[in-house]
C-alpha positions in Angstrom: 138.2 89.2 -136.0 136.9 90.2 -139.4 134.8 93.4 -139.5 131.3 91.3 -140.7 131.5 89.0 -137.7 132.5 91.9 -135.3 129.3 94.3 -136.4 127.2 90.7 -136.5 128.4 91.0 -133.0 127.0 94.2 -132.6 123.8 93.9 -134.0 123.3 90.7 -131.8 124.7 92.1 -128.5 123.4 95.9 -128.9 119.4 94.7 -128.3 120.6 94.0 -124.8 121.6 97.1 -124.6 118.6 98.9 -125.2 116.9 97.2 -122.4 119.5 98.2 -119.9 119.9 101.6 -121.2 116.2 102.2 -121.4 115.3 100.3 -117.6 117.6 102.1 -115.7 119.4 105.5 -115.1 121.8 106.8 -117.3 125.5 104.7 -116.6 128.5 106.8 -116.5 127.8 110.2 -115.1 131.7 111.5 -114.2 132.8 114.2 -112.2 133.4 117.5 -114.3 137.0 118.0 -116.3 139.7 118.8 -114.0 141.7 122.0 -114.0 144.4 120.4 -116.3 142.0 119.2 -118.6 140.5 123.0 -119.1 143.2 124.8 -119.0 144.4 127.1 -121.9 145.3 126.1 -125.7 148.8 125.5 -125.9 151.9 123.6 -127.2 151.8 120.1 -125.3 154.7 119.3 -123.7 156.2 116.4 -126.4 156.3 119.3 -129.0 160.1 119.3 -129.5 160.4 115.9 -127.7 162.4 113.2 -128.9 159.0 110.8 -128.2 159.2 107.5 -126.4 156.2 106.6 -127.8 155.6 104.3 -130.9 152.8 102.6 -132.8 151.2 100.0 -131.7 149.4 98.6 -128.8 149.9 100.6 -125.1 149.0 99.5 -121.6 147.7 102.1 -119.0 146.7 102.1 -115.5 143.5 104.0 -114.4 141.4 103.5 -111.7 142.7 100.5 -110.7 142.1 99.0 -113.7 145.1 97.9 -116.7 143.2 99.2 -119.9 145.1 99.0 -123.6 144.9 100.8 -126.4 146.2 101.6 -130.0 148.5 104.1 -131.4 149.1 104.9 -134.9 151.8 107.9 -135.4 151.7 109.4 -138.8 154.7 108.3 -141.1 157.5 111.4 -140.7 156.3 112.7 -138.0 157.8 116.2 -136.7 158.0 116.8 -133.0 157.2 120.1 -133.9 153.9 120.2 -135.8 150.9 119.8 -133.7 149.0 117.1 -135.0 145.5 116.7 -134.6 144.7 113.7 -132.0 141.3 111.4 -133.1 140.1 108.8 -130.9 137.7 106.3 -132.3 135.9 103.4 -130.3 135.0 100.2 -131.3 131.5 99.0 -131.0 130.0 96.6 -128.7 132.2 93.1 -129.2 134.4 94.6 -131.5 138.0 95.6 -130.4 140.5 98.3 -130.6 142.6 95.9 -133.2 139.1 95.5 -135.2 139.2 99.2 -135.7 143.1 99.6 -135.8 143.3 97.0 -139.0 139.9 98.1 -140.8 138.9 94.4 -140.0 138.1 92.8 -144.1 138.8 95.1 -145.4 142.0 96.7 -143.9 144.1 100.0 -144.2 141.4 102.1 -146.5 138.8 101.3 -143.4 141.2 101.8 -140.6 139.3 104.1 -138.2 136.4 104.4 -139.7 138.5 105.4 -142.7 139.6 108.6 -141.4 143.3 107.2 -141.3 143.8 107.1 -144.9 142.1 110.3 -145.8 144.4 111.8 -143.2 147.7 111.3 -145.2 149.6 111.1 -142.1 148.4 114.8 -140.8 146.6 112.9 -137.6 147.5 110.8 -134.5 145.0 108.4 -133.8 143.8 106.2 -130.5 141.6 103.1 -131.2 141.0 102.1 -127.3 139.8 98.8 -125.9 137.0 99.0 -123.8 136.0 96.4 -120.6 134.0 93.2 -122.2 134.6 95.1 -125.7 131.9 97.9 -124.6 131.9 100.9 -123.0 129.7 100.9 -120.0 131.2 104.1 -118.6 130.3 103.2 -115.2 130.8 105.6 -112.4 132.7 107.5 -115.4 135.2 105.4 -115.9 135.6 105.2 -119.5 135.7 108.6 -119.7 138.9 108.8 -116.9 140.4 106.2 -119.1 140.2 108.7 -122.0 141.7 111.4 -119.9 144.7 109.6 -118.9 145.4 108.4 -122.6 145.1 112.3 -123.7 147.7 112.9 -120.7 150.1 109.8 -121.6 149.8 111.0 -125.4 150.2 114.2 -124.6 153.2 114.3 -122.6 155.1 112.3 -125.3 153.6 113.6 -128.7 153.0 117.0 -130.1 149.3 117.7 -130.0 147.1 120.7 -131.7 145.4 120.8 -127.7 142.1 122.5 -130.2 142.3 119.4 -132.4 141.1 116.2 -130.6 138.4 114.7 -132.3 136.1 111.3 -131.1 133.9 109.4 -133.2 132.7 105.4 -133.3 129.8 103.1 -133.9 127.0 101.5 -131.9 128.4 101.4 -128.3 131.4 103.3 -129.8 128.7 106.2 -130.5 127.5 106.2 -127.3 130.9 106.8 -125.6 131.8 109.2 -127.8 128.1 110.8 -127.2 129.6 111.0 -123.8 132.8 112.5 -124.4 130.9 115.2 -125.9 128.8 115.8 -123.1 131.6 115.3 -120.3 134.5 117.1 -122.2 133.0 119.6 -124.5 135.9 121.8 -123.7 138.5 118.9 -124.2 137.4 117.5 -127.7 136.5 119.9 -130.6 134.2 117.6 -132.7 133.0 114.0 -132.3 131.1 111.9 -135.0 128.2 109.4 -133.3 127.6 106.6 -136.1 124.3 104.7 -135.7 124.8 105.7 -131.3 122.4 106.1 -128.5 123.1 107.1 -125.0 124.2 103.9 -123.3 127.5 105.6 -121.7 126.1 108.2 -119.7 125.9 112.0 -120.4 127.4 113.5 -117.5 127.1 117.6 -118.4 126.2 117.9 -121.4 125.1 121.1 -121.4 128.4 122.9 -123.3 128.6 123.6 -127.0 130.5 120.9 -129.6 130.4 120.7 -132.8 128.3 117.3 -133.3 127.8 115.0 -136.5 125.6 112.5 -135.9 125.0 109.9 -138.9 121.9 107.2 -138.3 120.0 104.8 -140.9 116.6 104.9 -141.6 116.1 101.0 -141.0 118.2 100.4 -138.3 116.3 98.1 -136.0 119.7 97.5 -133.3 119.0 101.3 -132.1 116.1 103.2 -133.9 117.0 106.1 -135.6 114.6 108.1 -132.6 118.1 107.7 -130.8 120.2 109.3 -132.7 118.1 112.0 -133.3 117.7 112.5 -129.4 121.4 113.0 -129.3 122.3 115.3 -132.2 118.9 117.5 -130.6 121.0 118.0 -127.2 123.5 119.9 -129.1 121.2 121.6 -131.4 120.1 123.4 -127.9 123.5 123.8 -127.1 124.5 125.3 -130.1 122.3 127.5 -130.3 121.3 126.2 -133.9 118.2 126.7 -135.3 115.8 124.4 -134.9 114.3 122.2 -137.9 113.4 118.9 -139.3 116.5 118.2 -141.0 115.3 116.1 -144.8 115.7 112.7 -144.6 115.9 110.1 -147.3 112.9 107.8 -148.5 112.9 104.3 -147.4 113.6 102.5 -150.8 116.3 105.1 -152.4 119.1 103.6 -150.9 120.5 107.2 -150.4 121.8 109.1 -147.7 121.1 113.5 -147.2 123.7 115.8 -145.1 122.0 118.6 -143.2 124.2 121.2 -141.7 122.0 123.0 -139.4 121.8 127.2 -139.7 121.7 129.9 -136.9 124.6 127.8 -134.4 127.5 129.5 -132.9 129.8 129.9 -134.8 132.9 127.1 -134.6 130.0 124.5 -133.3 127.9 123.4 -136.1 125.8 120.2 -136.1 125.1 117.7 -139.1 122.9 115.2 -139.5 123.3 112.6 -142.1 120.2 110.1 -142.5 120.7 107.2 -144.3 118.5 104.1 -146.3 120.0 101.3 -144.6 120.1 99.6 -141.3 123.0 99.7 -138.2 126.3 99.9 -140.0 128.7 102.7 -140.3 129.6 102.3 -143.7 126.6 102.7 -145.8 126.7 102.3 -149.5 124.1 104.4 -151.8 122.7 102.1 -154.4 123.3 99.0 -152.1 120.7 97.3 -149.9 123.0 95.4 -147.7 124.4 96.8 -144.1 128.0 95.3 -144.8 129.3 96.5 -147.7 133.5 97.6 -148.0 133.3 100.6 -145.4 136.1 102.0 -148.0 133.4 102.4 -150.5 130.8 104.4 -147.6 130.1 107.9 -148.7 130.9 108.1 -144.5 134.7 108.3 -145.0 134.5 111.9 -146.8 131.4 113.5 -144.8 133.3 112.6 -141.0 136.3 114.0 -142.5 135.1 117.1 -144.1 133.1 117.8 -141.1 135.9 117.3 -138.5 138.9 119.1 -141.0 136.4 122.3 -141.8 137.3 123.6 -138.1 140.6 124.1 -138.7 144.2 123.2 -137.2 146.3 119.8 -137.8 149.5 119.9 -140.7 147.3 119.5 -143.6 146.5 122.1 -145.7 143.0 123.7 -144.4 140.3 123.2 -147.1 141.1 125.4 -150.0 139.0 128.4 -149.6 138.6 131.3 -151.1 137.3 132.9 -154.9 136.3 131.9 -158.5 136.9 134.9 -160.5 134.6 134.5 -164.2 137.9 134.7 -166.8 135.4 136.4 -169.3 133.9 138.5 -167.0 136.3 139.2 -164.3 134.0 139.2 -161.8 133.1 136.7 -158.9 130.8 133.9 -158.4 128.2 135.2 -155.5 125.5 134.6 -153.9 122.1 136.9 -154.4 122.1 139.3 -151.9 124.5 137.5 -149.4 121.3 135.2 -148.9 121.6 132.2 -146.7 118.5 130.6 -147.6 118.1 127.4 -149.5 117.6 128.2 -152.8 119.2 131.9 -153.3 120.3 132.2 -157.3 124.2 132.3 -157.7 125.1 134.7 -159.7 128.4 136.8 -160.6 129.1 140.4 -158.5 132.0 142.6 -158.4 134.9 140.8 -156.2 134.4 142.1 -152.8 135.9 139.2 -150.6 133.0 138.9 -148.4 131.8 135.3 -147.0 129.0 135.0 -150.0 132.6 134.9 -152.3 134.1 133.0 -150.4 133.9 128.6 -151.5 135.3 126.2 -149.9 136.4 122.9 -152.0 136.0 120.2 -149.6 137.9 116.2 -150.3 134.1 114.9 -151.2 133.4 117.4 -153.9 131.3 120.2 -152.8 131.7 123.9 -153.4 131.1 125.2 -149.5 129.7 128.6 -148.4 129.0 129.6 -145.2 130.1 126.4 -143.8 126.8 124.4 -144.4 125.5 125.6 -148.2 127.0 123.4 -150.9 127.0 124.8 -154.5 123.5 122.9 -156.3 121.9 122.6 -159.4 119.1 123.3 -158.7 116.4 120.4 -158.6 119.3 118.0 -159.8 118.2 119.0 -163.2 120.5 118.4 -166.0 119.4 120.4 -168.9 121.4 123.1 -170.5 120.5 126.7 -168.6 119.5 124.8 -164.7 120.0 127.3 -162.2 122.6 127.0 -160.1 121.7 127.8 -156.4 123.0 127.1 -153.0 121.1 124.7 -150.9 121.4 122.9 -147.2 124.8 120.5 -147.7 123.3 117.3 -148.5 126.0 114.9 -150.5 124.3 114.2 -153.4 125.5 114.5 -157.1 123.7 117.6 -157.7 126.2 119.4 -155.1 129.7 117.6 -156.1 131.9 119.3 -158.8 135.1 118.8 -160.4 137.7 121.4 -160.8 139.2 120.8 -164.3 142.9 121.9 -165.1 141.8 124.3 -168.3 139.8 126.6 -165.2 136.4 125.0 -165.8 134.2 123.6 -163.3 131.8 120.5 -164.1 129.1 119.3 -162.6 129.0 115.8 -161.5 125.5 115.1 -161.4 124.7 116.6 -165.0 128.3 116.3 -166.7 127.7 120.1 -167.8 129.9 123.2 -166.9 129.3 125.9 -164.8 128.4 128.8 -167.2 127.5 132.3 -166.6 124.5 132.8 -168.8 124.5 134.6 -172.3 128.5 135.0 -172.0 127.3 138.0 -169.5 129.8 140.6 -167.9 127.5 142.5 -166.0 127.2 143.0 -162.2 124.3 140.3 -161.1 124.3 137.7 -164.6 123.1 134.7 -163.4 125.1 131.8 -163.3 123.9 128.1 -164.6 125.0 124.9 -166.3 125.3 124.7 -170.2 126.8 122.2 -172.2 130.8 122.4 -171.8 132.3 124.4 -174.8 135.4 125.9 -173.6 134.1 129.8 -173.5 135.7 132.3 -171.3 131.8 132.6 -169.4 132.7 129.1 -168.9 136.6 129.4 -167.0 137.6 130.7 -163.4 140.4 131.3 -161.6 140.6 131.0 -158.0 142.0 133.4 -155.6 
């Protein structure tokens, strides 16, 4: 099945599911993990395993019930490196295959698009649910998930702090649930365009949570999905706020990382122009575009590969040293407030030096504050500030070979002002010219 007529599917079949989620209890409260499932980090047992496994499409008997799912094992993969494990779940008429292939348009939208950006450093799981949904009664769905993790698990090696969940629609909702029924199990989960229609059995443990939602969806109002990610703001501990949310008409999307959470368990909203689809498209008014073209693929996978483990490469973090000034880029004061100036300060190694490059382009500090010109201005001598992550142009930057650093939105380079050298010279965008106030190294 193609992936237009499976989220046509979706769109048709999810209405029905708002009634029944909304007339009656929540479905799918499960008992609480069992002792296996909580017990301590550690090498799973298929580390050093010659595996029996392979990819393709597994059968597995849980309560009762034959269920079937889908592997993919990375290309050269080492029975010695934990891999991360990511389950993603189709949404409501879809199937396991539709998210296995990446339905029209094929490998580059294979789980979401997760599976190409991953390079082989994952393991992932599309399962099949009961009538292609994922009613979760009396927990079921979630048991199923448990006995895959064990099957996997057994066979593969697993980084046991890596397991990740994410899907669409009804997909959303399950892995809504998985987050509240096995917060200590999975690390992260993703909820695209998701309500509760699977139950939220617990739900009172910390997770980092990215919930992503459009503005015009009219399958399952944005009010939903901004129910769920506010569960784990509480349970966070973030700080609560009205995250910024696009205009109806910009065909945009905004990222919020929320400030003030515990640290390890952030929460991110991203709010989208458009209607119920996972791969939204900025500049396009339609709610099927080629989900290898969403701006989705790099913000799920930023979000989910900032917290660590798996064989890739963590993000590359650390300093830009100024090549004229020998000095590093930092923020005022060690401020984490939208808008503090970014300036250049003795090299101290402390977490205002300290950028991350993520895969979509931003310069990260603190975890949530992207590198910004400020305003999106483009005019030679525009601040440069730190602001609330939001995925826009203004906060994407290219890191050029010759050690400059150019800014995406304004096509200008990141310049510390008046060729400066002292301890707190501001730091902006000027017209690229190949200065020494204009090259870094990184450290």
């Amino acid at each position: 099945m193609s992936r237009l007529r499976s989220l046509f599917t979706a769109i048709a079949s999810a209405a029905l599911l708002i009634v029944a989620a909304t007339g009656q209890p929540a479905l799918g409260d499960s008992a609480s993990p069992s002792s296996t499932m909580r017990s301590a980090l550690a090498p799973t047992a298929g580390c050093g395993k010659t595996p029996t496994l392979s990819s393709g499409t597994h059968t597995i008997t849980t309560n009762g019930r034959n269920r079937s799912f889908v592997l993919r094992i990375p290309d050269g993969y080492n029975n010695t490196t934990p891999y991360r494990l990511i389950f993603a779940f189709h949404w409501n008429g879809g199937t396991a295959n539709d998210v296995d292939s990446g339905g029209t348009s094929g490998y580059p939208w294979s789980y979401y698009g997760l599976r190409a950006l991953s390079n082989n450093t994952a393991i992932f799981v599309a399962p099949q649910g009961l009538n292609n949904g994922w009613a979760n009664s009396g927990g079921e769905d979630v048991t199923f998930v448990d006995a895959m993790i064990q099957r996997i698990e057994a066979d593969l090696c697993v980084d046991t702090a890596q397991r990740f969940a994410l899907g669409f629609s009804y997909g959303g909702g399950m892995s809504y649930a998985l987050a509240c029924a096995r917060a200590n199990v999975f690390r992260a989960v993703a909820v695209y365009a998701g309500a509760q229609l699977s139950g939220c059995s617990g739900g009172t443990q910390p997770v980092a949570y990215m919930g992503l939602h459009g503005l015009r969806d009219s399958v399952l109002n944005i009010s939903a999905g901004r129910s769920l990610r506010d569960r784990f703001v509480r349970n966070n501990d973030c700080t609560p706020q009205n995250p910024p949310e696009p205009a109806q008409g910009s065909l945009t999307h905004v990222v919020t990382y929320y400030s003030g959470c515990q640290t390890g368990y952030p929460v991110a909203w991203a709010a989208f122009d458009a209607g119920h689809t996972p791969g939204p498209v900025d500049g396009r008014p339609g709610d099927f575009e080629p989900g290898e073209n969403s701006w989705t693929r790099p913000v799920v996978w930023d979000f989910f590969t900032q917290l660590g483990g798996g064989t890739q490469n963590p993000p590359d973090t650390g300093t830009f040293r100024g090549v004229g000034s020998n000095r590093c880029l930092d923020v005022d004061g060690a401020s984490q407030s939208n808008g503090a100036q970014v300036l250049i300060w003795d090299c101290n190694g402390q977490a205002n030096q300290q950028w991350t490059a993520t895969g979509s382009g931003e310069l990260r500090v603190y975890g949530g504050k992207c590198l910004d010109v400020n305003g999106a201005g483009t005019a030679d001598g525009t601040a440069v500030i730190i602001w609330d992550c939001n995925g826009q142009n203004n906060q994407k930057w290219t890191l050029n070979a010759d050690g400059s650093i150019t800014a995406v939105g304004a096509n200008k380079c990141l310049d510390v002002s008046g060729h400066g050298t002292a301890n707190g010279t501001k730091v902006h965008i000027w017209t690229c010219h190949g200065g020494t106030n204009q090259k870094w190294t990184r450290s």
